[in-house]
C-alpha positions in Angstrom: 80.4 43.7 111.7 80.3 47.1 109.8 82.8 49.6 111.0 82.4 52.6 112.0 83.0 54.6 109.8 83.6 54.4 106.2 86.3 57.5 104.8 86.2 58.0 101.3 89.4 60.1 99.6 88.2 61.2 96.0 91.2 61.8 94.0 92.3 62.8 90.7 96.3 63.9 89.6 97.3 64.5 93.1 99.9 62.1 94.2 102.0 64.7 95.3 99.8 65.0 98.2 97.5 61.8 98.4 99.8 60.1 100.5 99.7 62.6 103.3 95.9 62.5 103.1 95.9 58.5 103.2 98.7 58.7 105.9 97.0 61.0 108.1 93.8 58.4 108.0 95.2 55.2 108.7 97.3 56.7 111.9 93.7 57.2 113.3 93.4 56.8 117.5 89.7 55.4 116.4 90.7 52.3 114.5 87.2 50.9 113.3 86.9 52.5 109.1 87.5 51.9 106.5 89.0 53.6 103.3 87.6 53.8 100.3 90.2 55.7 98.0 88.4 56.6 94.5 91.0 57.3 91.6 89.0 59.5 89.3 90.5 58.7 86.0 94.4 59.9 87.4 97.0 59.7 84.6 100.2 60.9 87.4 100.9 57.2 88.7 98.6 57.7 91.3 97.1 53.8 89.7 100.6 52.3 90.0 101.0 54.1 93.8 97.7 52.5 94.9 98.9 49.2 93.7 101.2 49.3 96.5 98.8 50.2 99.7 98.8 46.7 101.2 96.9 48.3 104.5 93.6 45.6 105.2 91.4 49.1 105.7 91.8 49.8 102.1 89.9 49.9 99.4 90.6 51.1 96.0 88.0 51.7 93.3 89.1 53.6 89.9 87.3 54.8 87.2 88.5 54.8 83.5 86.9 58.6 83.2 87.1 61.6 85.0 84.0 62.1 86.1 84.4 64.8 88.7 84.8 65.1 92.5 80.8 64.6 93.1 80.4 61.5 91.0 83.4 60.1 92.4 82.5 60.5 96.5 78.8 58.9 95.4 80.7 56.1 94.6 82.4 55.7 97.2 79.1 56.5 99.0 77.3 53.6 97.2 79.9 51.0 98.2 80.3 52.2 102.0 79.7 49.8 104.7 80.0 52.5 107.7 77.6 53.5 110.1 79.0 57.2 109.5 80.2 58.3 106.1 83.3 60.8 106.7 84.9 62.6 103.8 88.5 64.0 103.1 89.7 65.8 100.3 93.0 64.2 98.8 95.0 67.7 99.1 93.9 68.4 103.1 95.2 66.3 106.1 93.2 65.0 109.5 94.8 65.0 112.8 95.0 62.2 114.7 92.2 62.7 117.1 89.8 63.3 114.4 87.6 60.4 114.0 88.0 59.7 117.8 86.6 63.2 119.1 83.9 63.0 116.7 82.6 59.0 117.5 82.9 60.7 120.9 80.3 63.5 120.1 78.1 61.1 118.3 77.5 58.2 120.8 76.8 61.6 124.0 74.8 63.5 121.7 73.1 60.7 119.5 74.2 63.5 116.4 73.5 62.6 112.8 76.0 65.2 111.4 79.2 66.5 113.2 81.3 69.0 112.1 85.0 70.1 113.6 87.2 73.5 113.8 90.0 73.7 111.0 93.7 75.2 110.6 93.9 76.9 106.8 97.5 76.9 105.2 97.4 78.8 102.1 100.8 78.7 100.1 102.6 76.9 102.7 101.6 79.9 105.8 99.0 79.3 108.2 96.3 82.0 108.1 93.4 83.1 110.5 89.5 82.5 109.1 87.7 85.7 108.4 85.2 86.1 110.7 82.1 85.3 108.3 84.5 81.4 108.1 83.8 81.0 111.4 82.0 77.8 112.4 79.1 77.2 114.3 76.4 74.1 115.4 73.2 73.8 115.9 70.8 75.1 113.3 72.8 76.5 110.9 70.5 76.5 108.0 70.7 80.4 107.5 74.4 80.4 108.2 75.0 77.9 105.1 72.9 80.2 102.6 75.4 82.6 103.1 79.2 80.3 102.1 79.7 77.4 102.6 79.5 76.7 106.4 81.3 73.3 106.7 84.3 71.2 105.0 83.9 68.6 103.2 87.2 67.1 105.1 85.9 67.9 108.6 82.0 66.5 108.5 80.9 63.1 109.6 77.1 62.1 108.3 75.5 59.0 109.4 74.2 56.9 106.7 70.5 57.7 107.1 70.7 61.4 106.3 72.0 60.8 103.2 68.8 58.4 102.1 66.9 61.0 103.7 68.3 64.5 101.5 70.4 62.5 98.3 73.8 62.6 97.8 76.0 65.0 95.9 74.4 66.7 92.9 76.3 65.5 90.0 75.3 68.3 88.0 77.2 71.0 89.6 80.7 71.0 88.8 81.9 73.1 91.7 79.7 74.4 94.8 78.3 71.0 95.3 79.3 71.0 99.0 77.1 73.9 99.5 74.3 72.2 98.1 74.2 69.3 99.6 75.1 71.2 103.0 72.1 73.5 102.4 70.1 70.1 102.0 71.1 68.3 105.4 71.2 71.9 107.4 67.7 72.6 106.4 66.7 69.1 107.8 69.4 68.4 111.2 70.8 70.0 113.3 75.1 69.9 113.3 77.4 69.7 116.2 80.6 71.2 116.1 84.1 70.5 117.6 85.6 73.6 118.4 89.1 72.6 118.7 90.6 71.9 115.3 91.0 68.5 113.9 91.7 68.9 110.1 94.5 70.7 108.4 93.0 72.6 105.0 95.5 73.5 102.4 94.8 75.9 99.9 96.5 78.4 97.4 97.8 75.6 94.7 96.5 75.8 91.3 93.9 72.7 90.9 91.5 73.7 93.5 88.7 74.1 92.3 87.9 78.1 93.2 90.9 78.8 90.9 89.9 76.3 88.2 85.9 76.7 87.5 84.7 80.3 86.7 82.0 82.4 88.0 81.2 79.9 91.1 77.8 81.9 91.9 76.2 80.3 88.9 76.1 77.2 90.6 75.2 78.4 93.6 72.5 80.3 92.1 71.6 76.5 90.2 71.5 74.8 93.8 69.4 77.8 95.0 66.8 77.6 92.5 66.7 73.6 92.9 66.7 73.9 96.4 63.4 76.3 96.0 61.6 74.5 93.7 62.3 71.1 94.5 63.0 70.4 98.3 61.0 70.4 101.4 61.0 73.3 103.0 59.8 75.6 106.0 58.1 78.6 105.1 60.7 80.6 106.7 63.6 78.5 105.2 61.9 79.2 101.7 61.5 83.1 102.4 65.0 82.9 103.2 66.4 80.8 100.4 64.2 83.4 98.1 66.0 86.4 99.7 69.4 84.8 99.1 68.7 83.8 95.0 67.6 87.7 94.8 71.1 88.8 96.6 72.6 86.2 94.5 71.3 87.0 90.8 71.5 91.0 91.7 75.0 91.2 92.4 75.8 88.2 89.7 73.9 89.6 86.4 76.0 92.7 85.9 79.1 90.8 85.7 77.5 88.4 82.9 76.1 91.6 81.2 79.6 93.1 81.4 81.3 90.0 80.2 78.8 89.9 76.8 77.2 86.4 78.9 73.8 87.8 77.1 71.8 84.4 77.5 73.2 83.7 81.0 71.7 87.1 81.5 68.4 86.8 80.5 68.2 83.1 81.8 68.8 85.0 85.5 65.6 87.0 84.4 63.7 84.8 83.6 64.2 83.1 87.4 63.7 86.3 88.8 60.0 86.6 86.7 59.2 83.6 88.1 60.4 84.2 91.7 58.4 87.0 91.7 55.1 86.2 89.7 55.1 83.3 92.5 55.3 85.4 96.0 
């Protein structure tokens, strides 16, 4: 019988904090999942620290190469056995409840994606979200245009939406939760647990806002894909179209400032062809 739910931990040179990540899964209240742990190409020990997880829920798959955090949850993806594919990031933590609240939600509401309120500790302190962080359900489409409207550590997506809008975009080195959010909220509707069930941490120097520049680029790549290549609603696509505009507007001067000449006229170019098309 396939569990559950199948939780997949992509991880590379974080075994300072993996362990609390792995910890915080396998003292689940909801007890049918499994864990698929994905060493991206660590060189910290993390290997040698796997070796040791004895726990029957486990399962380990490495790869020689870093390939990045989007080719590494596919995998995991590819191999999952779940009914519902959950995600945590190896730096944040669940709470014990988590996977039982939201099987909870799923079976009452018969939801295909289920999303759940977070605590944020940046540099050891907890701080409150800024009002535009706050989360929502329902039809959240426009909301997700904006940032990034869910965490990857907090969502639960059943199997089926994921053969119905692709997985992670490969391509994208950063921003590819948004994407692949923008994908799924154009198509389903979310529910959303308003009492917090993940702890985010933030503020150390891998993540991935501190690491890759210029982050709109690839927002502005998922935007244009999204436009060109994706099913939408005419008002979705009027609304993705007004977002790219926003987007390249306030982005272009800084790559124009920077001497990022082709990155410049590459954002032209779009914009021609955004506009020669409405």
């Amino acid at each position: 019988m396939n569990p559950d739910f199948s939780v997949i931990i992509p991880t590379y040179n974080r075994l300072e904090v993996l362990p609390r990540a792995v910890k915080s899964v396998l003292e689940q209240k909801h007890k049918n999942f499994e864990l698929i742990l994905v060493d991206d190409g660590s060189t910290d020990g993390t290997s040698e620290w796997l070796n040791l997880q004895m726990d029957f829920r486990i399962r380990v798959i490495r790869l020689l190469k870093n390939r990045g955090v989007s080719h590494a949850r596919n995998v995991g993806i590819k191999t999952s056995c779940g009914t519902y594919l959950a995600f945590l990031d190896s730096d944040d933590e669940w709470l014990p409840s988590k996977l039982q609240k939201q099987w909870e939600v799923l079976l009452a509401q018969k939801a295909m994606v289920c999303h759940t309120e977070e605590i944020w500790i940046r540099n050891g302190v907890r701080v409150n979200q800024c009002n535009h962080h706050k989360k929502q359900g329902g039809s959240i489409f426009s909301q997700s245009l904006k940032l990034c409207a869910m965490s990857p550590s907090s969502i639960v997506i059943h199997q089926e939406v994921l053969k119905s809008v692709g997985l992670f975009d490969e391509s994208l080195p950063a921003c590819e939760d948004y994407d692949l959010w923008l994908k799924i909220t154009a198509k389903y509707p979310v529910h959303f647990i308003s009492e917090p069930q993940i702890i985010k941490y933030g503020g150390h120097e891998d993540q991935l806002s501190k690491t890759v520049e210029a982050l709109d680029r690839y927002r502005i790549q998922s935007l244009v894909n999204l436009y060109y290549n994706f099913t939408l609603s005419d008002t979705q696509k009027l609304e993705v179209y007004e977002e790219l505009l926003r987007r390249i507007r306030i982005y272009k001067p800084g790559c124009i400032k920077r001497g990022r000449t082709a990155e410049a006229e590459s954002l032209d170019k779009i914009l021609q062809e955004l506009q020669r098309i409405v």
